[in-house]
N, C-alpha and C positions, 0 to 999 in steps of 0.2 A: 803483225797484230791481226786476229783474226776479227770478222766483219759480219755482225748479227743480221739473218736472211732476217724478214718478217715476213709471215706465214699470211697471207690475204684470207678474211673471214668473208664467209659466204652464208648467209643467213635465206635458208629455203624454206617458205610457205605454201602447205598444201594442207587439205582435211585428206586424203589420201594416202595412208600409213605405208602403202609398196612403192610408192613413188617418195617418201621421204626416204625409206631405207635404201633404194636402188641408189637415188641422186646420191644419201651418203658415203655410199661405197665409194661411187663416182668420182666424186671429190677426194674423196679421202686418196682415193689411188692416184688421184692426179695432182696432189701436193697444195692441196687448199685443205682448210680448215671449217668442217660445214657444222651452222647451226640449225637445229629443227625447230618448225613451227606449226602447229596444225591448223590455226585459223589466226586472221588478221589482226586482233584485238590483242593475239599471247606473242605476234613479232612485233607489234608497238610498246609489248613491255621489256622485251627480250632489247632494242635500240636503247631504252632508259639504262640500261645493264650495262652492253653491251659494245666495244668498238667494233662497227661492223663495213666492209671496203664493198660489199654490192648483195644486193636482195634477186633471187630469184621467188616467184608467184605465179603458182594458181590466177585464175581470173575468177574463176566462179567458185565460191564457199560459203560457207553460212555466216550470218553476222555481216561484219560488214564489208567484203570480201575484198575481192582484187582490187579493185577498184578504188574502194575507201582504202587501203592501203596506202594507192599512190599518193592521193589526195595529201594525206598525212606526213610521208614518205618526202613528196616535193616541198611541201609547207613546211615541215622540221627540219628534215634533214635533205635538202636539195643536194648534196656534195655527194650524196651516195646513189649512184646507178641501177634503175630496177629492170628486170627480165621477166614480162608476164608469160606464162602457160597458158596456151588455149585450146581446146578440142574445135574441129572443123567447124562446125556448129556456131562458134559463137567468136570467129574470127575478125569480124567487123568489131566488135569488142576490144579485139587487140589493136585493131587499127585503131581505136578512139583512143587507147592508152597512148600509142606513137605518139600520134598527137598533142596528148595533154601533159606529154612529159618521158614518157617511158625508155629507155634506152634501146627495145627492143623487145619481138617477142618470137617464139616459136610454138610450133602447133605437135598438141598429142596425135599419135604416137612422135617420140623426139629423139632422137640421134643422141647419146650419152658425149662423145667426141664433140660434134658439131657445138652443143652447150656450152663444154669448158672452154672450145675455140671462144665463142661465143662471151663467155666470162670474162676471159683473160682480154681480149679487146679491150670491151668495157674500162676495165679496171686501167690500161692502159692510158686508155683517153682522160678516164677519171687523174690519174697523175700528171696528165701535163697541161690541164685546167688551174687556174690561179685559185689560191682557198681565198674564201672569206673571214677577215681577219678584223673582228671585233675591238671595240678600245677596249686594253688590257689594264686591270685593275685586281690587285692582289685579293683572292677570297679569303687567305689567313689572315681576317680581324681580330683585331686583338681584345675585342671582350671575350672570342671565341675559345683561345687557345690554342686547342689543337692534336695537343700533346699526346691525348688519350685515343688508344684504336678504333672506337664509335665516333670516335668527333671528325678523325680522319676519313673514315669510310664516308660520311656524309660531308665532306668538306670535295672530296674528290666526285661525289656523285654530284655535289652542286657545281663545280667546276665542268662538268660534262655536259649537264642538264642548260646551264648558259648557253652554251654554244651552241645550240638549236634555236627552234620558235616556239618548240612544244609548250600547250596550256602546262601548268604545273600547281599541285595541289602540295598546300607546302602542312604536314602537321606537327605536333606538339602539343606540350601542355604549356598553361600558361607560363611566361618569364624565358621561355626558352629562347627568345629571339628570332620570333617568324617577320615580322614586318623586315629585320635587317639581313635576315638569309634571301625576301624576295629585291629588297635593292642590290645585294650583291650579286643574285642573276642579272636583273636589268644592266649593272654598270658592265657585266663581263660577257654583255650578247650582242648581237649586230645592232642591235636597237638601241646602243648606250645613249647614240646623240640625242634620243628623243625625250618625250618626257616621261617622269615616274609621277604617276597619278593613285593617292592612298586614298582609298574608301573603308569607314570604319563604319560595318555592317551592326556593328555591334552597339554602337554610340547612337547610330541615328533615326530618330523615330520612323517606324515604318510608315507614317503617313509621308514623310517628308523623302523617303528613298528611292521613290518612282522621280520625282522631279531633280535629286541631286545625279543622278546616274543617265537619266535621258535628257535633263533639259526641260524647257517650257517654253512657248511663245506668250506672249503679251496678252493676257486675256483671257486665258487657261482656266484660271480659279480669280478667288479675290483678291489675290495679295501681289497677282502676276503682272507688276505695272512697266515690264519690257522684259523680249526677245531672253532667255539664259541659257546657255551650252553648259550640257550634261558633263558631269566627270568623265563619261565613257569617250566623249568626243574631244575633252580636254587629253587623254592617250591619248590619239590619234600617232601613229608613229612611231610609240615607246611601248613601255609597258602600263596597265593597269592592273593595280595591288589590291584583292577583294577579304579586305579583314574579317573574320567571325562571320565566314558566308554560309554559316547553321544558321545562322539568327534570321535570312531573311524569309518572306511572307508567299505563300505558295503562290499568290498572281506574281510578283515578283520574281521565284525562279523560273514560271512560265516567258516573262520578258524576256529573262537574262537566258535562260535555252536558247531562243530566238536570234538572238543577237548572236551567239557563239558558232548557231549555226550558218548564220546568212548575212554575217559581218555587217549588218544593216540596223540600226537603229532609227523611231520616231519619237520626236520631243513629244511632253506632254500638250494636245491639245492643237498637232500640228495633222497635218495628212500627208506630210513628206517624208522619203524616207531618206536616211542620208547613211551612206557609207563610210566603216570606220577601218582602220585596220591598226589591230596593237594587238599585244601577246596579253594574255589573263594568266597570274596568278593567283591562286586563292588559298587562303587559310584558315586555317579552326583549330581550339582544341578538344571540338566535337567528336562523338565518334558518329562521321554519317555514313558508315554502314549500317549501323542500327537503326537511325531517323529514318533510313529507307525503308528496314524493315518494317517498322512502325507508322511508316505510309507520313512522317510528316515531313521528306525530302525526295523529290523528284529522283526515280534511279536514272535515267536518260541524261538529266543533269548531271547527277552524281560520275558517271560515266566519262562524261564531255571533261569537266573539269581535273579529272583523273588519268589524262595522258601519262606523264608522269607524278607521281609520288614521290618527295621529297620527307623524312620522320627525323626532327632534330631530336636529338638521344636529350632524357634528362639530367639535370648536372648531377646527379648520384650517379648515373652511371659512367661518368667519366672523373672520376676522382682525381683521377692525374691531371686532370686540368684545374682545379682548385687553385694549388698555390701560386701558377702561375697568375691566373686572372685575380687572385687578391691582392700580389704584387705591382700589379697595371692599376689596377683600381686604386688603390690605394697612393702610386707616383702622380697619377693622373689628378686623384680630387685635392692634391698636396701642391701641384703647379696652380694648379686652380685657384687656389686660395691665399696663394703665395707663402707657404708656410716650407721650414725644410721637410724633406721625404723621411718619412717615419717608416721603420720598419715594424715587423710584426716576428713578436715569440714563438718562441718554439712550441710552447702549449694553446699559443693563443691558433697557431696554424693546424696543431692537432686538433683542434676543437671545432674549426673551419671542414677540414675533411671528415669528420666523422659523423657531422650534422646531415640531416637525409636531404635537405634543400626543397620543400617541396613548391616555395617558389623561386624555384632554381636559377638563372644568375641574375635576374631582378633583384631578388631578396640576398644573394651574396654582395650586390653593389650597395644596396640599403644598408647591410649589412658593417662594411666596410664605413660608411660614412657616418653611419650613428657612433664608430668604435674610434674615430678619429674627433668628434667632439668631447670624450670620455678619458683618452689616453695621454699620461703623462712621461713627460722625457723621452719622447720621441717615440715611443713604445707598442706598439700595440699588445697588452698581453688579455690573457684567456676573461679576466675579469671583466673587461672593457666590449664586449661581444654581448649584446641583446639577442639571443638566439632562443625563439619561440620554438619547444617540441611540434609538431606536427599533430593535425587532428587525426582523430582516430580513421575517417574514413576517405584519410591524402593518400595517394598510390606513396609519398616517400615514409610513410607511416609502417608499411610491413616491409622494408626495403633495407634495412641497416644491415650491413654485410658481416659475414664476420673473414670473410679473408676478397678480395679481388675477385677470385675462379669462383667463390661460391654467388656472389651476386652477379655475376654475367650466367650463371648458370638459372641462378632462381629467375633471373631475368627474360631468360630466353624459354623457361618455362612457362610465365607467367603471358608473352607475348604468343606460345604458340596456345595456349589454353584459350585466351583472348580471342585467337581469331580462327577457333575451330580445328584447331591445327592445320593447318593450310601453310605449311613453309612461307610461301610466297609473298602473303600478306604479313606474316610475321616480321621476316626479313625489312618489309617497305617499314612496317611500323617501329624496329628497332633502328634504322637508319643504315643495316648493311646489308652487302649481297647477296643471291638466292645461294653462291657457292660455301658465301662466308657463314650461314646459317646451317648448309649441309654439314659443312668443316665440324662447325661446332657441336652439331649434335653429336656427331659422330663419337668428337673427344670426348664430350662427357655422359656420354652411354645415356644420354636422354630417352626415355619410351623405350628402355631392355625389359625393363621389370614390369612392360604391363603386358594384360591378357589380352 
């Protein structure tokens, strides 16, 4: 039986275009598999992508260079070994890297041989180090499904995205299931034993935001009549879940920048600072690239919160998941109620799928439940379905397919129009990868016919 080698990925960071292409060679000749990167912000998106077995880096680049790399680099992905680059000049630099973590470093000009020696060490030692191994907790939930190739592509990227510390910015529109995509990171990351702490940005009066998130001592304001630990310190050790984090109030994302950067928080009215350490994820069905542009969302924040990207597809565009979750929905609210398991028509399922969902499996579960108070002899048929057209100006409103290929196409039309055509962000916001967006365009001759 023959015995699959695996090709070790080598992910190389420089703003240096001849030293990317030499290193490629490099590698390439030397039986590694090298990824390019020209500054440190596009290999922290390239890791969200990416399985990757050791980083070589630049020390000095623009943004936030070598350095903030490692930073990032040890915090998310400690499992993966980094090699900084340094010119003579700024060699004490390398030695701070040793120090704070770095596997090693060499100085320009650098021995092409000496490197891969270099490499393959690493990688070496990297294997015979114990991994850290998360409590394991199935990401295929079953309001999910699954079934359909967007649900999968983002069921495997959140399965990846766990296994890290990385902040994680989770989007959607509403009904899609962001609060229960960010507990199934927390239960499937090193951090499951701690706690999952939900902030609903959205629900709570911005006066009252500053003191649920930092806390209060005794004395603060008028109502402060003892000592209260903020939600932020309530994580401590888990994860912290930031709902509808469009909604909050510019001194507000000044705080929270603060904190994400300098893992420190102060209660309301306190002068102490206290240290916190948990993973942030956050949600919206905002678009806050545009709040940016519109100056009413901090980009720096915007930034921070943005390690990785997380985009649950909406249930129109995963139709093949429909009958499955009608069938869960529907076993489910039937043990519930102690009644026997009703099935659903053939018409009543056509009618299920061909509806645009624009509040997608919220409104399929509502859905589901109003047709089970209605339905006789165990039946669910097409009649018994309260199924609201869509408003004119719902994205599932222009959205009604007329075959599978044709709405994954208008789709991928509409996400790259959306985001300036820019692949990259297209891809994050459809929920697949940068390869799987090339793929596509490619097949459906996407952007042939323009000037």
């Amino acid at each position: 039986m023959s015995k699959t080698i695996s090709i070790p990925t080598v992910l190389v960071v420089d703003d240096d275009d001849n030293i990317l292409q030499v290193l490629e060679a490099r590698l390439l000749s030397s039986g590694l598999k090298p990824l390019l990167a020209d500054r440190a912000e596009t290999a922290l998106e390239m890791l969200a992508d990416e399985a990757v077995d050791c980083i070589v880096s630049d020390v000095k680049m623009p943004g936030m260079g070598g350095q903030g790399l490692l930073r990032e680099v040890l915090e998310n992905w400690p499992h993966i070994p980094i090699i900084m680059l340094t010119a003579h000049g700024t060699i004490p630099d390398a030695v701070d890297s040793i120090q704070s973590g770095a596997a090693g470093y060499l100085t320009k000009p650098f021995d092409g041989k000496e490197l891969v020696r270099r490499i393959r060490t690493v990688l070496e030692i990297s294997k015979e180090q114990p991994a850290v191994t998360p409590k394991a907790t199935t990401t295929k939930d079953e309001i999910w499904g699954g079934e359909a190739p967007a649900m999968r592509t983002f069921l495997d990227r959140l399965e990846r995205a766990a296994r890290s510390s990385a902040g994680i910015l989770l989007l959607g529109e509403s009904g899609t299931g962001k609060e229960k995509a960010a507990r199934l990171l927390h239960d499937n990351s090193p951090r499951a034993d701690g706690p999952f702490t939900v902030v609903d940005c959205g629900s709570t009066q911005p006066t009252l935001l500053e003191s649920e998130l930092f806390g209060h001592v005794k004395g603060s304001f008028t109502h402060a009549v003892k000592d209260k630990k903020g939600l932020i310190e309530e994580a401590d050790g888990g994860t912290l879940f930031l709902d509808e984090i469009g909604n909050i109030s510019t001194e507000m994302q000044t705080r929270l920048l603060r904190f994400l950067q300098e893992g420190t928080i102060r209660r309301v009215g306190d002068t102490k600072e206290r240290t916190v350490s948990c993973r942030v994820i956050a949600a919206t069905n905002a678009n806050l690239a545009d709040k940016v542009r519109d100056g009413q969302f901090r980009e720096d924040l915007y930034y921070r919160l943005k390690i990785v990207t997380l985009t649950i597809p909406p249930l129109r565009n995963r139709v093949e998941d429909i009958p499955l979750l009608a069938e869960k929905f529907t076993a489910r609210m039937c043990r519930e109620q102690g009644r026997a398991i009703v099935s659903i028509s053939p018409e009543a399922m056509d009618r299920l799928t061909s509806h645009p969902w624009p509040g997608n499996v919220r409104e399929l579960k509502h859905a589901i439940e109003a047709a089970l108070v209605f339905c006789d002899n165990d039946i669910i048929k097409a009649e018994d379905l309260q199924l609201d057209p869509p408003s004119a100006d719902s994205p599932a409103a222009t959205a009604l397919p007329m075959s599978l290929e044709e709405n994954e196409k208008n789709t991928i039309i509409a996400a790259l129009a959306h985001c300036n055509g820019i692949k990259k962000d297209a891809a994050d916001e459809l929920g697949i990868s940068r390869r799987a967006i090339h793929y596509k365009i490619k097949k459906y001759g996407i952007g042939e016919n323009e000037n």
